[in-house]
N, C-alpha and C positions, 0 to 999 in steps of 0.2 A: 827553739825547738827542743833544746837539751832539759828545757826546765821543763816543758810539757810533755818528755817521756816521762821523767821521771815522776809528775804526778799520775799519770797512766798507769807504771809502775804499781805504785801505792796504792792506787785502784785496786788492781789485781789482788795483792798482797791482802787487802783487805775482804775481797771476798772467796779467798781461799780461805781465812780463818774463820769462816760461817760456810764448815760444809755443808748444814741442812737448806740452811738457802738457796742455797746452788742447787742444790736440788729437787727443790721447790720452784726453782725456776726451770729447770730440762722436766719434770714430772710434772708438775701442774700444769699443762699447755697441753699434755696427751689426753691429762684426764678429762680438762674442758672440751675439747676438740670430741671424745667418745661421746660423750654428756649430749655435744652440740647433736652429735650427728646421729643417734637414736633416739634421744628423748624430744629435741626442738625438732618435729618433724611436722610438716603440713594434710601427711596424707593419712588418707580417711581408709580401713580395712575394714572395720569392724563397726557397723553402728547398731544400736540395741533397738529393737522393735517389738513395739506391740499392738495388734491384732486383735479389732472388732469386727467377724462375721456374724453379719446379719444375714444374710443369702443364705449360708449352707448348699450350695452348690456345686457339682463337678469342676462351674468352671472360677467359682471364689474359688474351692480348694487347690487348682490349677495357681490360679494369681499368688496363692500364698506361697508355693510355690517356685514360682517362678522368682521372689522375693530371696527366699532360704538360699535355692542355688546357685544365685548371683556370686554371693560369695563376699558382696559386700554387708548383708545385714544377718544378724542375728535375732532370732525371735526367744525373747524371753519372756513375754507375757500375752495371753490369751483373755481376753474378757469377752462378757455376753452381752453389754449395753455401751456407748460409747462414755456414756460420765466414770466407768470405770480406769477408762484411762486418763484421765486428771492427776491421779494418784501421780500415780509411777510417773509422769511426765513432768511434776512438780519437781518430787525428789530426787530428780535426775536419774532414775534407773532405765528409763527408755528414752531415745533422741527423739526416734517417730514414730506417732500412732496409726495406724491405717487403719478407715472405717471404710465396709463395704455394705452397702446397703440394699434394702430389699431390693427383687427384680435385677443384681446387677448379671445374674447371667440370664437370663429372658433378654434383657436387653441386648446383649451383646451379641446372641443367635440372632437375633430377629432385625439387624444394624440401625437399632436406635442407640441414641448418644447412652450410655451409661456412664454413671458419677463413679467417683470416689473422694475419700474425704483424707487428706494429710494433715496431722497434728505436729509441728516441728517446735520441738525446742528452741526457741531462739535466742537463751540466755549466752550462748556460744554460736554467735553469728557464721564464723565460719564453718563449725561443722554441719552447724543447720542448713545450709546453702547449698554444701555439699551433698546432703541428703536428699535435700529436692531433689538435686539434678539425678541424681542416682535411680530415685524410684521413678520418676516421669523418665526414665531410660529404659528399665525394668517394664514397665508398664506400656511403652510403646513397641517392645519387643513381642510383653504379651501378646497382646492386640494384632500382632500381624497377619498371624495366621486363620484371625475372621475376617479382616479386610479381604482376604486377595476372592473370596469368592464375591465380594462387592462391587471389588474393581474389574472382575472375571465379567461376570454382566454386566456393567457399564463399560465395558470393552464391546462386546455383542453389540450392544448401542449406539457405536459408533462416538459414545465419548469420553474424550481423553482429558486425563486430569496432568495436568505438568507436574512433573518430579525434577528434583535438584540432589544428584548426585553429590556428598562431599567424604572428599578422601584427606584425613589425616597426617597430619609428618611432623613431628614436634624434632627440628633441630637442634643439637650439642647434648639434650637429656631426652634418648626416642622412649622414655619408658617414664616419664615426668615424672621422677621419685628426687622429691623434696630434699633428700639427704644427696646428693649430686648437688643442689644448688646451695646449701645450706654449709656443707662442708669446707670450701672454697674462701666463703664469705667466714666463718669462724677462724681461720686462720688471721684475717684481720682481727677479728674480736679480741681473741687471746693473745696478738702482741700487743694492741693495746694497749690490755691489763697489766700485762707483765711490765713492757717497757715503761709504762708510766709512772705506775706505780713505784719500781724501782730510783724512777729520776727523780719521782715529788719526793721522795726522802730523804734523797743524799744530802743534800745540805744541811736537813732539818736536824737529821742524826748528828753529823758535826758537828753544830750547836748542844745538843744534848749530851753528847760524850764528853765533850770539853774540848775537842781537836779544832774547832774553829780557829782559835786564837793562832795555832801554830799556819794556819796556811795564810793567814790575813799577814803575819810577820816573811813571808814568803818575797821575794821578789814578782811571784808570779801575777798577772796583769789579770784584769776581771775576764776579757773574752778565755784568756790560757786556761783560766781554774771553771768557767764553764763546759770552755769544751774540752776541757782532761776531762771533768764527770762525764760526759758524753759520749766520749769514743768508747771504753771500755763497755757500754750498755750496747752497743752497735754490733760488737761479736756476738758479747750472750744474744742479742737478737736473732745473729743469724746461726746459731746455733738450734735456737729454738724452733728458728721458721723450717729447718733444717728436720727437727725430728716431726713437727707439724704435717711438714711433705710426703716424710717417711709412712707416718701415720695413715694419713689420708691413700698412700697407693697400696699398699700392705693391710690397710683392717677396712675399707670401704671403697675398696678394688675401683677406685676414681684415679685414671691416668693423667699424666700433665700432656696434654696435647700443645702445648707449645713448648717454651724452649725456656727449661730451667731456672739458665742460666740470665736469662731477660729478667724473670721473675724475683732473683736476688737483685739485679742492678735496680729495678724499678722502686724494691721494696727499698730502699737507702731515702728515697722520699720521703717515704712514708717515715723510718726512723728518726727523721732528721726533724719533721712537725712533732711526733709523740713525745723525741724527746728532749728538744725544747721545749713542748709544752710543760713536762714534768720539772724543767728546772724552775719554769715561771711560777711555777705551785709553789714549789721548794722557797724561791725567797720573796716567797707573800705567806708563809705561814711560819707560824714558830714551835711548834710540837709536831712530831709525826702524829699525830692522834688528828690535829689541824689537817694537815696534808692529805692523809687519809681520806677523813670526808668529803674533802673540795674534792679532790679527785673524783670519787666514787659519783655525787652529788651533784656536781659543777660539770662536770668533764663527760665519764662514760656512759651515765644512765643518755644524757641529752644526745651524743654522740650515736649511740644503739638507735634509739628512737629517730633520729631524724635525716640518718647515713641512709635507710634503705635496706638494713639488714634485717628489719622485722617488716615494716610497712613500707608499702610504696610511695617512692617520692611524689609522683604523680595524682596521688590520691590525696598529700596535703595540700592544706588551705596557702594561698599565695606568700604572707608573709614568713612561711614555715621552711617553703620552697627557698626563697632566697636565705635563709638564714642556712641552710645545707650545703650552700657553698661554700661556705667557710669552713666547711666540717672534714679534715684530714681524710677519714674513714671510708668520707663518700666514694671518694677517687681512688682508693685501695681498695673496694669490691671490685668496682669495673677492673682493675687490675688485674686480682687474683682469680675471677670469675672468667675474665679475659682470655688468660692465659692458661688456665686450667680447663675450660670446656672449649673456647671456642680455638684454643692455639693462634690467637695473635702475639705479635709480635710487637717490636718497640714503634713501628710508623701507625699503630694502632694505639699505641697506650701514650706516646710522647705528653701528650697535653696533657693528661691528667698528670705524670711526674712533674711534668713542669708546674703545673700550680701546686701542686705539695711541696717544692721548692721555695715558690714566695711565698706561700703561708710559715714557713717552716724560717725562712728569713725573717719575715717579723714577728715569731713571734720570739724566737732567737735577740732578735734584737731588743724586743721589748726585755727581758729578762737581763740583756747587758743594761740596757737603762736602770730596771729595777737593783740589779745588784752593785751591793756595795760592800768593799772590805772593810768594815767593821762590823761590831758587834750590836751595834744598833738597830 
């Protein structure tokens, strides 16, 4: 025990005398976390439109309208024939086109069906998608107020058309704004980075500095000089997950509705897979330049992609799904997400620590396999 303080120690000692690191490890974690939580965001404010009246009518000019003051669309271009908006919807300067076409308001006094025509970009599937729903929302708002004299005499009539009532409630985020859900999960992201990164190197840098040889002549045992590099990255962790928290209830007024202090015990799982996985980088590569890229490459692009953090797990192809079981990441959303929106507690998150546990065991052990005191 006394020989693996004292490599702890040296840890320390060692990254005191790189204060820029240091603080590149407490600063760089706020500024991913801002980055994450206004720039990676899902929700749609503002979509660019443009507008073919053919009508010229009271009740186009209404529908256009009714478009502007939504509040979701912006109209930046007007054209008088529908090929004119090709242009603008190539170059990406409008999302969606709206053509209205002759008779659409004859039609719509008179309750024949009237068209419209949507032009949607769909090089950006997502916002395209959102657009539809947007203006076929818009558009059956318009429409209401000619129906109800339809439905007025067809009441007189004696008949009734069935209507389906639905009411709304969107639990843990009542205002579905993407930086709520997004923020929680970045908090995994950026330890990560940090933690990973820092573990795939440590070794590597020993080797390059020349310090290798002094620790191999050490008494100290291959688990002692893994997990000395180890614990020391377990503070700076929770130091970090620490201004992370800070960040997130102070600049995106997101409360922890559970209980803190769960969220520290749980995340210890999570430190314990990142970072042994980063020693196992460390002694399969021999330059930090090496390390580097496996990480980057090998590690957290595949980990982003396939945790849940961008795409839904649900949404991939079967052999995608199983291969995310194995991914640290996955079970650290549900965690942070867990205990940040919904306030659960540990008989809700148990399992998932527990399997970041046995991942985190072997891959801990795979890495005592791999390593060796020498120089070879």
């Amino acid at each position: 025990m006394n020989r693996l303080l004292r490599l702890i120690q040296k840890e320390f000692c060692q990254i005191r005398r790189d204060p820029r690191m240091f603080g590149i490890m407490l600063f760089a974690p706020v500024i991913q976390l801002i980055i994450l939580g206004y720039a990676a965001t899902t929700d749609v404010n503002q979509l660019e439109i443009g507008v073919c009246d053919l009508d010229r009518t009271e009740q186009s000019r209404a529908l256009i309208d009714s478009f502007i003051s939504s509040g979701y669309f912006n109209l930046i271009r007007t054209v008088a024939v529908p090929d004119e908006l090709d242009l603008p919807i190539s170059r990406g300067e409008v999302i969606i086109g709206l053509v209205i076409p002759h008779s659409f308001g004859s039609n719509l006094i008179t309750a024949h069906t009237p068209q419209l025509q949507l032009l949607v970009d769909g090089t950006d599937a997502t916002s395209g998608t959102i657009a539809i729903g947007y203006a076929k929302a818009v558009v059956q708002l318009f429409s209401m107020p000619y129906l109800k004299p339809l439905l007025r005499r067809m009441s007189i009539r004696n008949i009734r058309l069935p209507s389906v009532q639905v009411r709304n409630r969107a639990w843990f985020n009542p205002e579905l704004k993407s930086r709520v859900y997004m923020v929680p999960a970045g908090m995994g992201l950026v330890l990560l980075v940090v933690m990973i990164m820092l573990t795939a190197m440590s070794l590597v840098k020993e080797r390059e500095v020349g310090t290798m040889e002094q620790l191999i002549v050490t008494p100290l045992k291959g688990w002692e000089l893994l997990l000395g590099k180890i614990l020391p990255f377990i503070l700076i962790g929770i130091v970090a997950e620490t201004v992370i928290i800070v960040v997130a209830v102070t600049v995106f007024a997101i409360p922890v509705l559970g209980n803190a202090l769960t969220l520290y015990l749980l995340s210890f799982g999570f430190f314990f897979t990142t970072l042994g996985l980063g020693i196992l980088i460390s002694t399969l590569c021999r330059t930090q330049q090496q390390a580097m890229l496996m990480t980057t490459f090998f590690v957290i692009l595949p980990f982003v992609y396939l945790s849940g953090f961008i795409f839904p797990i649900e949404n991939m192809p079967r052999v995608f799904q199983l291969i995310s079981y194995l991914i640290p990441l996955r079970y650290f959303l549900v965690i942070a997400r867990g205990v940040f929106l919904k306030g659960c507690g540990w008989l809700q998150l148990w399992d998932e620590f527990t399997i970041m546990l046995v991942l985190g065991g072997l891959i801990f052990g795979a890495a005592l396999v791999r390593f060796k005191k020498t120089l070879d």
